[in-house]
C-alpha positions as CSV (number, residue, x, y, z in Angstrom):
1,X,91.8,108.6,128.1
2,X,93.9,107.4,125.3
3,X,93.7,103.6,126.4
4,X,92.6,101.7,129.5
5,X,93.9,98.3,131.0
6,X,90.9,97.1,133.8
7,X,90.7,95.1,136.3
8,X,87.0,93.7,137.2
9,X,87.2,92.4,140.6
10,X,86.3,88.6,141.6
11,X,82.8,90.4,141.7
12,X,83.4,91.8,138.1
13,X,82.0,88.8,137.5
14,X,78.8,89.3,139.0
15,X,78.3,92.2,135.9
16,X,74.9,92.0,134.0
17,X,73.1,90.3,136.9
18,X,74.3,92.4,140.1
19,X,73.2,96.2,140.3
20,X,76.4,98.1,142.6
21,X,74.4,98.6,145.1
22,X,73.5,94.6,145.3
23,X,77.2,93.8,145.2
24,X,78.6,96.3,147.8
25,X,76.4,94.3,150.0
26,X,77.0,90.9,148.8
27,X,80.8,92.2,149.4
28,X,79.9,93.0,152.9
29,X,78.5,89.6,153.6
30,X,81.1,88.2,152.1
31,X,83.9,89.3,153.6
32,X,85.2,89.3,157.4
33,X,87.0,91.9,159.8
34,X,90.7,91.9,159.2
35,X,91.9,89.9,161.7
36,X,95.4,90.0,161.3
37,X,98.5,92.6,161.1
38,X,98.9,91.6,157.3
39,X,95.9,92.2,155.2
40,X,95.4,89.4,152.9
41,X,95.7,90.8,149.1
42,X,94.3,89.1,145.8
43,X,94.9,90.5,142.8
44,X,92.9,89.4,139.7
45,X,94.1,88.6,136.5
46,X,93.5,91.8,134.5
47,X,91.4,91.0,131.5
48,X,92.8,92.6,128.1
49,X,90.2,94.4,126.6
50,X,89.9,95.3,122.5
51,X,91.9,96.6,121.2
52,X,94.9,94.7,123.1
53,X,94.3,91.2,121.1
54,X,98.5,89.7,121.0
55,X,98.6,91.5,124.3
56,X,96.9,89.1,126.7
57,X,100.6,88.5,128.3
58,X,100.5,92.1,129.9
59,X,97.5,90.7,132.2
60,X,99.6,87.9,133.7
61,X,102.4,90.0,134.1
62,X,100.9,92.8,135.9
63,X,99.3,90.4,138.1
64,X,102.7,88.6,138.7
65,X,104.2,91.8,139.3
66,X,102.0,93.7,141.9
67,X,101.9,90.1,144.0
68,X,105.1,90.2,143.8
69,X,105.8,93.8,144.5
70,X,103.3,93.7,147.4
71,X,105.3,90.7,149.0
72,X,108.5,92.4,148.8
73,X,107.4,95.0,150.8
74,X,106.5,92.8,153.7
75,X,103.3,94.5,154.7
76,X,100.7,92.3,153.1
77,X,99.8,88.4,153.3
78,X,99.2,88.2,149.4
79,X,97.6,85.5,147.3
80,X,99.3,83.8,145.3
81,X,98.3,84.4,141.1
82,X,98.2,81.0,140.9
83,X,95.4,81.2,143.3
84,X,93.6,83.8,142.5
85,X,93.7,82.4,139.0
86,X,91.5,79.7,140.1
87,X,89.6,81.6,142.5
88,X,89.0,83.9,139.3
89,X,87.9,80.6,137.6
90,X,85.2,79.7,139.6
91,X,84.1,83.1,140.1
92,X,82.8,82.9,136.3
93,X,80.1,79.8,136.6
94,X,79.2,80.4,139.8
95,X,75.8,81.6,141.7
96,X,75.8,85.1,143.5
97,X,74.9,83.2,147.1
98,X,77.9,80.4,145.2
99,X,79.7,83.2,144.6
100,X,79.3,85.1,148.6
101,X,80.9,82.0,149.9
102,X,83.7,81.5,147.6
103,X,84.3,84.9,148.7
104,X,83.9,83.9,152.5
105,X,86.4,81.2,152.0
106,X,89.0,83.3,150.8
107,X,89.3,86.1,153.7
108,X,90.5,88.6,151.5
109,X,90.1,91.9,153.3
110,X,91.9,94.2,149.7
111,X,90.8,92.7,146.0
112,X,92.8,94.3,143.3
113,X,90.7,93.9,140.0
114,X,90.8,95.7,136.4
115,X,90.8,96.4,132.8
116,X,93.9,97.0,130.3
117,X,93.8,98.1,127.0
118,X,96.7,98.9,125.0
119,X,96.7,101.8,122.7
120,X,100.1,102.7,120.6
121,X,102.8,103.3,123.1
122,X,100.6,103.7,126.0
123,X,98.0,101.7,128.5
124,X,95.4,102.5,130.4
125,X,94.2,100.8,133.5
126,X,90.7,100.3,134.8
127,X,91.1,99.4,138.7
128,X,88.2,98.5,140.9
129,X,89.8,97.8,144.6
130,X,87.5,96.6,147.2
131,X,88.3,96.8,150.8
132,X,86.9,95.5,153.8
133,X,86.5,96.2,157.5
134,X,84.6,96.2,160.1
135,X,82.0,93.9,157.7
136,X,81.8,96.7,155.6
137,X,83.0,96.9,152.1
138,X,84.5,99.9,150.0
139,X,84.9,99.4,146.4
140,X,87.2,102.0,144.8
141,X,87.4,102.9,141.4
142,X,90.7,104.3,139.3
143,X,91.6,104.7,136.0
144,X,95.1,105.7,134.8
145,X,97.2,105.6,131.4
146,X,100.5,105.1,131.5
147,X,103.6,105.1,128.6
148,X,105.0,101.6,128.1
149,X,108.6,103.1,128.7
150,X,110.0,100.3,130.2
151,X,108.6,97.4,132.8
152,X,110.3,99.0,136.0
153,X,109.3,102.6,135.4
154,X,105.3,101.2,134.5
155,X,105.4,98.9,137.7
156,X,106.6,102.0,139.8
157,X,104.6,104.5,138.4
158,X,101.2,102.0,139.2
159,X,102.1,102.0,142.6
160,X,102.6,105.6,143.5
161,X,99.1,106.1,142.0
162,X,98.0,103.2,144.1
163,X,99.5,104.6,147.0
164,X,97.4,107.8,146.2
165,X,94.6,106.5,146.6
166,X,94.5,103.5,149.0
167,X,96.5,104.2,152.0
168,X,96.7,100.6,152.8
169,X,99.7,101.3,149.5
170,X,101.0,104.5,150.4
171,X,104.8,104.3,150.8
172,X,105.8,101.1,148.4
173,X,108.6,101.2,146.3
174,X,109.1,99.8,143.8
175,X,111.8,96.7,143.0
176,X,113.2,97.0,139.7
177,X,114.6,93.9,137.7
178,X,115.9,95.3,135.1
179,X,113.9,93.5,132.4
180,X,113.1,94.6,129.0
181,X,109.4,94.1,127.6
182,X,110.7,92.1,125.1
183,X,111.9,89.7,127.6
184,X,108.8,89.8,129.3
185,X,106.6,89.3,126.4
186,X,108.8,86.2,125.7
187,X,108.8,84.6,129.2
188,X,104.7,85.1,129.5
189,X,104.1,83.5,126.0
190,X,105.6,80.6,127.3
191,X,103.7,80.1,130.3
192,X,100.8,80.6,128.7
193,X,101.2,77.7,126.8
194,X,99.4,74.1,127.8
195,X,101.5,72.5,130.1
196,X,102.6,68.9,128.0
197,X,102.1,65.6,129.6
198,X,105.2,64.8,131.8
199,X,107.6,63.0,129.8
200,X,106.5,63.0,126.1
201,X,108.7,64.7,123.8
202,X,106.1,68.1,123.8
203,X,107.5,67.8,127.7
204,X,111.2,68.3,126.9
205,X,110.7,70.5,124.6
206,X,108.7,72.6,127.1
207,X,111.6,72.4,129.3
208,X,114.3,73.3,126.6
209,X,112.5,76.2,125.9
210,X,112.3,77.5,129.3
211,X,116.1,77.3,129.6
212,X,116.0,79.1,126.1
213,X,114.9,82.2,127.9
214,X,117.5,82.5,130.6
215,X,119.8,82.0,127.8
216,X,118.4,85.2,125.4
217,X,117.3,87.0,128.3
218,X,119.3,86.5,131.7
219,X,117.3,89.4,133.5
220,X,114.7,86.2,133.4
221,X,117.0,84.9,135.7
222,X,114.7,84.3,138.8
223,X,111.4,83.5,136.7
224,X,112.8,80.7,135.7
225,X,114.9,79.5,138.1
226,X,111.2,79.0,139.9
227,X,109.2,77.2,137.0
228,X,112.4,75.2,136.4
229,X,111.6,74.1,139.9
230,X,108.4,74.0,139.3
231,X,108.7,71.9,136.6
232,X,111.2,69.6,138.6
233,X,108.6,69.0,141.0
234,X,105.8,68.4,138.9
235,X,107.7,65.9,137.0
236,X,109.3,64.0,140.0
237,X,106.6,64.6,142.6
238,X,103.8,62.8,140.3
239,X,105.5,59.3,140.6
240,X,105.2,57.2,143.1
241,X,107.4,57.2,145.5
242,X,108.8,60.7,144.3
243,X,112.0,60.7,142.2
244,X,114.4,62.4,144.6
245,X,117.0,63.3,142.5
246,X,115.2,65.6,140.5
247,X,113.2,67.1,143.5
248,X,117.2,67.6,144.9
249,X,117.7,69.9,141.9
250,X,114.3,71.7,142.6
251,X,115.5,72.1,146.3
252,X,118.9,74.1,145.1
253,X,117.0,76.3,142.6
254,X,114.5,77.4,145.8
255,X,117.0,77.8,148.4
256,X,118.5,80.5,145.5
257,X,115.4,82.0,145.4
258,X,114.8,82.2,149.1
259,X,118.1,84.1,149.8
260,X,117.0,86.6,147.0
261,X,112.9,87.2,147.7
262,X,112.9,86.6,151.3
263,X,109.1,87.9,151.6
264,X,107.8,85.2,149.4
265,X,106.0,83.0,151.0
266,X,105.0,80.8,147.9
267,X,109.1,79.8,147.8
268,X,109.0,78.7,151.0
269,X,105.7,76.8,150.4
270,X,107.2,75.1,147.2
271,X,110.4,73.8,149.4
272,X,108.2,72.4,151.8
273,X,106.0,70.3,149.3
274,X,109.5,69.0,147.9
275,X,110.9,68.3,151.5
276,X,107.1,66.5,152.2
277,X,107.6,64.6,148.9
278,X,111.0,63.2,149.6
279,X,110.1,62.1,153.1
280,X,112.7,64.8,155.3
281,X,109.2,66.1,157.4
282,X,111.3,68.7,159.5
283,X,112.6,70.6,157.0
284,X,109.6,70.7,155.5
285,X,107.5,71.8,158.7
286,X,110.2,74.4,158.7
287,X,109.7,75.8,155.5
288,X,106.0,75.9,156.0
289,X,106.3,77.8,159.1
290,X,108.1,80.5,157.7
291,X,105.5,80.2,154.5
292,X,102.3,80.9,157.2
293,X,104.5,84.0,159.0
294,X,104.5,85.4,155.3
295,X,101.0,84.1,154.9
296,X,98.9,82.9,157.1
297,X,96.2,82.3,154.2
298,X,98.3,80.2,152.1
299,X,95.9,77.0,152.2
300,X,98.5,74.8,150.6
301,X,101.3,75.6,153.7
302,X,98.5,74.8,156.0
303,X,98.0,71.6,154.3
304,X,101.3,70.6,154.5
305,X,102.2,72.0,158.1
306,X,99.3,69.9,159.0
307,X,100.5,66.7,157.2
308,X,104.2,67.3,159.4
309,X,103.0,68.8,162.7
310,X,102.3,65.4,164.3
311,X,103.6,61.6,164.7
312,X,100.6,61.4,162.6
313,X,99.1,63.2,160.0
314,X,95.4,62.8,162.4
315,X,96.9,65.5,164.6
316,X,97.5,68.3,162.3
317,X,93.5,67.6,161.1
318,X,91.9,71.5,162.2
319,X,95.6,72.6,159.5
320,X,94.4,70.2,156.8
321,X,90.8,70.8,157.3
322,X,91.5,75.0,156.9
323,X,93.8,74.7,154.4
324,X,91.5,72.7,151.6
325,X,88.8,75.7,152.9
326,X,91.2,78.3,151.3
327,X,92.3,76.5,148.9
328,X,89.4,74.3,147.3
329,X,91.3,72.8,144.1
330,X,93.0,69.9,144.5
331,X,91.3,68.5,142.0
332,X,92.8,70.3,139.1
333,X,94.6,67.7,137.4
334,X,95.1,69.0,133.5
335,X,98.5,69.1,132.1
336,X,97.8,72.8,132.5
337,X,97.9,73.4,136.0
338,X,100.5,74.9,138.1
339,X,102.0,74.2,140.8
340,X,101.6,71.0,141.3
341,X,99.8,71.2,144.6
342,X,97.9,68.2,143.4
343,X,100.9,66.0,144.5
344,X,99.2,66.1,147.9
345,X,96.4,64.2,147.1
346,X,97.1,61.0,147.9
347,X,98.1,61.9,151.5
348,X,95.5,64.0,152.4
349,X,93.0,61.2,151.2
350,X,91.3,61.1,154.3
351,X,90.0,64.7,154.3
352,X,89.2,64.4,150.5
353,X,86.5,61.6,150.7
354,X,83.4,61.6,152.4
355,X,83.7,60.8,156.4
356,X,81.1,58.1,156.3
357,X,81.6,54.8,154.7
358,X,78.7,55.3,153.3
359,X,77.8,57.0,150.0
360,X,76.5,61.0,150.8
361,X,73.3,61.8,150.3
362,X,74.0,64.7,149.0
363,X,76.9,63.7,146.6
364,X,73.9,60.7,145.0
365,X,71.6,63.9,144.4
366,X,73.7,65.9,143.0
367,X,75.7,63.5,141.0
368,X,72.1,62.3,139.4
369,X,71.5,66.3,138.8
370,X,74.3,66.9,136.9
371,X,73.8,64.0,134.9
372,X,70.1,64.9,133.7
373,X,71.2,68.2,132.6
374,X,74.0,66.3,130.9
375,X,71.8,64.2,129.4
376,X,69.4,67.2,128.0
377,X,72.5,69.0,126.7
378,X,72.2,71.6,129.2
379,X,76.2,71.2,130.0
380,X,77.0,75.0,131.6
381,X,74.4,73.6,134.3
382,X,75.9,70.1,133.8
383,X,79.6,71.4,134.0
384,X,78.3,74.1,137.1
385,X,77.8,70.4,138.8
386,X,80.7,68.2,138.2
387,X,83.0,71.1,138.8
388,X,81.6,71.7,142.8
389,X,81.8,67.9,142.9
390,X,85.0,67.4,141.9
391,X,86.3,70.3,144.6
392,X,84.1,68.7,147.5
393,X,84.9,65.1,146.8
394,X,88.4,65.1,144.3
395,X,89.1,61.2,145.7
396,X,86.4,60.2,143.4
397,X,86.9,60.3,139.4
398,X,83.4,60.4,138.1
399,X,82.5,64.0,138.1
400,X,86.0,64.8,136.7
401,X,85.3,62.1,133.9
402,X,81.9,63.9,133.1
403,X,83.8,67.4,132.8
404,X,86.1,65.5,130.3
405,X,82.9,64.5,128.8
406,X,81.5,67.7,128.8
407,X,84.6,69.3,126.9
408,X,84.7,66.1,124.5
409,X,80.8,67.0,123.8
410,X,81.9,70.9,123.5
411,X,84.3,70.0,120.5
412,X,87.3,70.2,122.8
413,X,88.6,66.9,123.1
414,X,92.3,68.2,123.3
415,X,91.4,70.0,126.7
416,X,89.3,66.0,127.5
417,X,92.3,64.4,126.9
418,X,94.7,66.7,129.2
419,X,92.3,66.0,132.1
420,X,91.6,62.1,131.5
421,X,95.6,62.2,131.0
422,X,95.9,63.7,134.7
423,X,93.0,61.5,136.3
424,X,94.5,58.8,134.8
425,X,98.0,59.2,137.1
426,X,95.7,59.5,139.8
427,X,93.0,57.1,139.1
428,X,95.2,53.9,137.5
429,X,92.5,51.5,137.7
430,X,89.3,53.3,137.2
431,X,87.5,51.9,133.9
432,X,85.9,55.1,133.6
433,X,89.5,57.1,133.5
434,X,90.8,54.6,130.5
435,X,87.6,54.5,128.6
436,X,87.2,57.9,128.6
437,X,90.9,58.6,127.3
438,X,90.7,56.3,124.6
439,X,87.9,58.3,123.4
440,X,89.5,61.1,123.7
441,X,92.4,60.1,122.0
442,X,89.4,58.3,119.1
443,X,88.1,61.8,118.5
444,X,91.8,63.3,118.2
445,X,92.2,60.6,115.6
446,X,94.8,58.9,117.7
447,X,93.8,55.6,116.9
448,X,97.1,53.5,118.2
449,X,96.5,55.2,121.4
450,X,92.6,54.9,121.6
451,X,93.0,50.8,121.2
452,X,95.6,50.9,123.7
453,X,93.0,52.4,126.2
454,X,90.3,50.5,125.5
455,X,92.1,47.3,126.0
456,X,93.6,48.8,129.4
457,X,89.6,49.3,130.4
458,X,88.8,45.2,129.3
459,X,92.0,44.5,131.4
460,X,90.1,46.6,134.4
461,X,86.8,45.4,133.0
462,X,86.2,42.8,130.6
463,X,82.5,42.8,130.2
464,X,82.4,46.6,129.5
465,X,80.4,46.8,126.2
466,X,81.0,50.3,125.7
467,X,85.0,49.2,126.0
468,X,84.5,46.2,123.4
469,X,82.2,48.8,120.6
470,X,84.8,51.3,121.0
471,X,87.7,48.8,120.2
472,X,86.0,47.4,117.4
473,X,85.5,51.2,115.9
474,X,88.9,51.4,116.1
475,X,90.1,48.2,115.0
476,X,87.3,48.7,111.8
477,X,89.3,52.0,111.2
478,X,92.6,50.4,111.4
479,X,91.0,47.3,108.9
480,X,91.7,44.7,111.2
481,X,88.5,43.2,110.4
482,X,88.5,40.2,111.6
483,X,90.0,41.3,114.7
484,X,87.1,43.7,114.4
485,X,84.2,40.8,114.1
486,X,85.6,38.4,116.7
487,X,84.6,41.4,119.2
488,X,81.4,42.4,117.9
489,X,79.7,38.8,117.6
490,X,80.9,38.3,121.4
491,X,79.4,41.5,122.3
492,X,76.1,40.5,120.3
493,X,75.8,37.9,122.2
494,X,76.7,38.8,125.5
495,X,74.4,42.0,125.0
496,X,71.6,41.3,122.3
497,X,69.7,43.8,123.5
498,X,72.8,46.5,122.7
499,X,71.4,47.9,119.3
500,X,74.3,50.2,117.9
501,X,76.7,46.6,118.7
502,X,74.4,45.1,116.1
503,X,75.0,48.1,113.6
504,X,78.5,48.4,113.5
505,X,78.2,44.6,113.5
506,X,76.2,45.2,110.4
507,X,78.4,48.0,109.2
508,X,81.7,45.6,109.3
509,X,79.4,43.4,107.0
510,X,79.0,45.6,104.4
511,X,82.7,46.3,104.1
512,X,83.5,42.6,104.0
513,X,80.8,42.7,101.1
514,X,78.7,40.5,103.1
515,X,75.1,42.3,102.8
516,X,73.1,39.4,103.7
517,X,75.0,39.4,106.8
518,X,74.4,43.2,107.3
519,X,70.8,42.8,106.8
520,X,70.4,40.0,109.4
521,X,72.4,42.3,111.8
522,X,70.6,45.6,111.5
523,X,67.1,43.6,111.3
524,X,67.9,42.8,114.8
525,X,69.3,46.1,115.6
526,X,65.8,47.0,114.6
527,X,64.4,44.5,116.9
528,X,65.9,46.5,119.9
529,X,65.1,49.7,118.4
530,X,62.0,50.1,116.2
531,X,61.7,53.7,116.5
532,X,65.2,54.3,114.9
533,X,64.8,55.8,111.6
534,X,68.4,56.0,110.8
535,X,68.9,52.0,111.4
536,X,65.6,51.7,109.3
537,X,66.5,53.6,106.5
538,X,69.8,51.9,106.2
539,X,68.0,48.6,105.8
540,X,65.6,49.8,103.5
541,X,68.1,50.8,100.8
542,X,70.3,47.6,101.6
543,X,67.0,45.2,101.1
544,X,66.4,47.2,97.5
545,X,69.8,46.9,96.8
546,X,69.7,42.7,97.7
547,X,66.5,42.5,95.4
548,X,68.4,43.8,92.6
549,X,70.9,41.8,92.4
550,X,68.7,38.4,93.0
551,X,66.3,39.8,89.9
């Protein structure tokens, strides 16, 4: 075959430590009898394989494309890619028996996965389809090369071969938009960029150059006529209450979009989270029923229809409770994340936090697991952890903070700062959240922004002497020294057991050309710590140092 584009199902995953055999089964297990008209589709993000590098776009779009293709044809309840991105996600640090019930969760009864690889004018495909019935499970290999003629004709010569071979897609045809690659190339390197915080100047930029596109390309017409509403709801729906004029314009650009993809359900799920935000509950229980007819998987439209169904959001519980089983992420809050499902958080509080007042026993355990392993370095285990926690119990910040400490720890402190920056509009008065993003922002060199944060955790917290060494760092790197001193001798002697407070201390000395000062203050850091070599080196070559100048 001259190239190949693959798909490795959810279970690709499970390669190097799940023979076929072992995952046909685990497949079995996993998944349930249809039980509905519709079978509920997921299609994977293709991973690009070598030598496609500058071609990683072609996986979203294909994904994009067959969702959407399948939708149109108003046979299949289809995942959303947003979805199965995150499914896809957890799919990767997950256990097999981890991995059987994030499988069980989803009710997917067809699971598109594969491979692409780009070779001159032409791209090959790798598919690996599972389906499932009757607790059994088929898994169905393809592989394919097609000429990169134009989008249309790829996307409609794909499904005819899928139709082929899966009857389940026998008889679709295909919708043509009319694009050129080079339009698509341009719209999917712009949504694969990091999504900026709302309202800095990255933000509008973002935003400008989405309207860019429909400018050079208008065949782009509907793709972004839904991020811009995407983007509308994201920026209004995070505030609180939710800015209704914007979520207005978000409205207009989905009711467009309704008239012209009638079979997707996500659109109709979208209005209704904008209808929920601005308060008009009927036309938002009406948009979420006509999301579930499309859909009846969609956990987010459950959640919502749940939230409306009732005088009180108590009634709709057994929606709410099935919905966060489909759709576990909630507590995705990086800048990176769409759509902004997240925006539900708040009301579906009572669902998100553990139903006894008092703390779980399970949560304490594992919280104290995932913190030894952080401890000993061991952060894939650590992150394995924090990352099950924060889906189980998203109402409480501290396993998120640890991931952000994690990436901070992993040299990613960009990635830290996204996610502190969305806990943060969550969590406004957690200590944790602030000191954490003034860290962050430290190790980004951000230093205006870092003392900003550590001040807003003193505010929260004043005796917090990680808070009051961190704002001395910075304030020693800004050389507002005695700014600098006036919080390290309180912190001295609110906490004289606090050794690396009595080096900095020390350190501060030494650039104020004090070294008998230093020397009294890393003597007692060596008080605390008599085993640290670095604090006793230091003090040996100061004390030299102090002789020769007294001789």
């Amino acid at each position: 075959m001259v190239g190949c584009f693959s798909f490795s199902l959810p279970i690709s995953c499970l390669r190097g430590f799940l023979a076929a055999g072992l995952f046909a089964l685990l497949l079995a297990l996993a998944f349930p009898s249809a039980l509905h008209s519709r079978p509920h589709t997921g299609i994977l993000t293709p991973r690009v394989i070598y030598p496609s590098q500058g071609h990683e776009w072609f996986g979203s779009f294909l994904q994009d494309e067959l969702s959407q293709q399948l939708r149109f044809s108003n046979r299949f309840a289809v995942m959303s890619p947003f979805a199965a991105r995150l499914w896809q996600k957890r799919y990767g640090t997950r256990s097999p028996e981890a991995l059987k019930t994030s499988l069980q969760e989803a009710q997917l009864e067809l699971l598109v996965d594969a491979k692409i690889q780009k070779v001159l004018r032409r791209v090959g495909v790798e598919w690996q389809i599972v389906r499932v019935t009757d607790n059994t499970a088929q898994v169905i290999p393809l592989s394919k090369s097609y000429p990169l003629d134009t989008p249309d004709e790829f996307v409609a010569a794909v499904l005819a071969d899928l139709g082929t071979e899966i009857p389940e897609f026998s008889g679709l045809q295909g919708f043509p938009r009319g694009q050129t690659w080079e339009a698509v190339r341009a719209f999917y390197q712009w949504r694969d960029q990091e999504v900026p915080q709302r309202g800095s100047p990255e933000w509008s930029n973002f935003r400008n150059q989405l309207h860019g596109l429909a400018a050079d390309h208008p065949s782009l017409e509907e793709q972004v006529l839904e991020y811009e509403a995407l983007l509308d709801i994201l920026e209004a729906g995070e505030q609180n209450p939710a800015y209704v004029p914007i979520l207005k314009k978000a409205d207009e650009r989905l009711q467009i979009l309704k008239t012209r993809q009638p079979g997707n359900s996500e659109i109709s799920t979208l209005l209704a989270l904008s209808y929920y935000l601005q308060g008009e509950t009927l036309q938002a229980k009406s948009e979420v029923v006509i999301a579930n007819a499309k859909n009846p998987f969609a956990g987010p439209a459950l959640m919502i229809y749940g939230l409306v169904i009732g005088r009180t959001p108590q009634e709709g519980k057994s929606f709410i409770q099935k919905g966060l089983r489909l759709y576990p992420f909630l507590a995705d809050s990086t800048y990176g994340t769409l759509p902004p499902y997240h925006t539900l958080i708040r009301p579906l509080g009572p669902w998100l936090v553990p139903e006894s007042s008092q703390p779980r026993p399970d949560y304490d355990e594992r919280m104290a697991e995932g913190q030894q392993h952080f401890r000993e370095g061991k952060f894939d285990q650590a992150q394995q952890v924090f990352s099950d926690l924060s889906a189980t119990v998203p109402m409480i910040a501290d396993p998120q903070v640890y991931l952000a400490r994690i990436e901070i720890q992993r040299g990613t402190p960009e990635t830290a700062l996204r996610r502190l920056q969305g806990l943060q509009r969550r969590f406004p008065d957690d200590p944790g959240v602030a000191l954490y993003l003034g860290y962050a922002h430290e190790k980004l060199g951000h230093h205006d922004r870092a003392e900003d944060a550590y001040r807003n955790t003193l505010n929260l917290r004043p005796d917090n002497p990680r808070a009051l060494l961190r704002l001395s760092t910075v304030l020693i790197r800004r050389k507002r020294y005695d700014e600098a001193q006036s919080f390290l001798e309180s912190l001295t002697k609110k906490y004289p057991g606090y050794a690396v407070a009595w080096w900095n201390l020390g350190v501060l000395h030494r650039k104020l050309g004090q070294p008998q000062q230093a020397q009294q203050a890393w003597e007692q850091a060596l008080r605390v710590e008599p085993e640290n070599e670095r604090i006793r080196s230091s003090l040996m070559k100061l004390s030299v140092q102090l002789e020769s100048v007294s001789e």
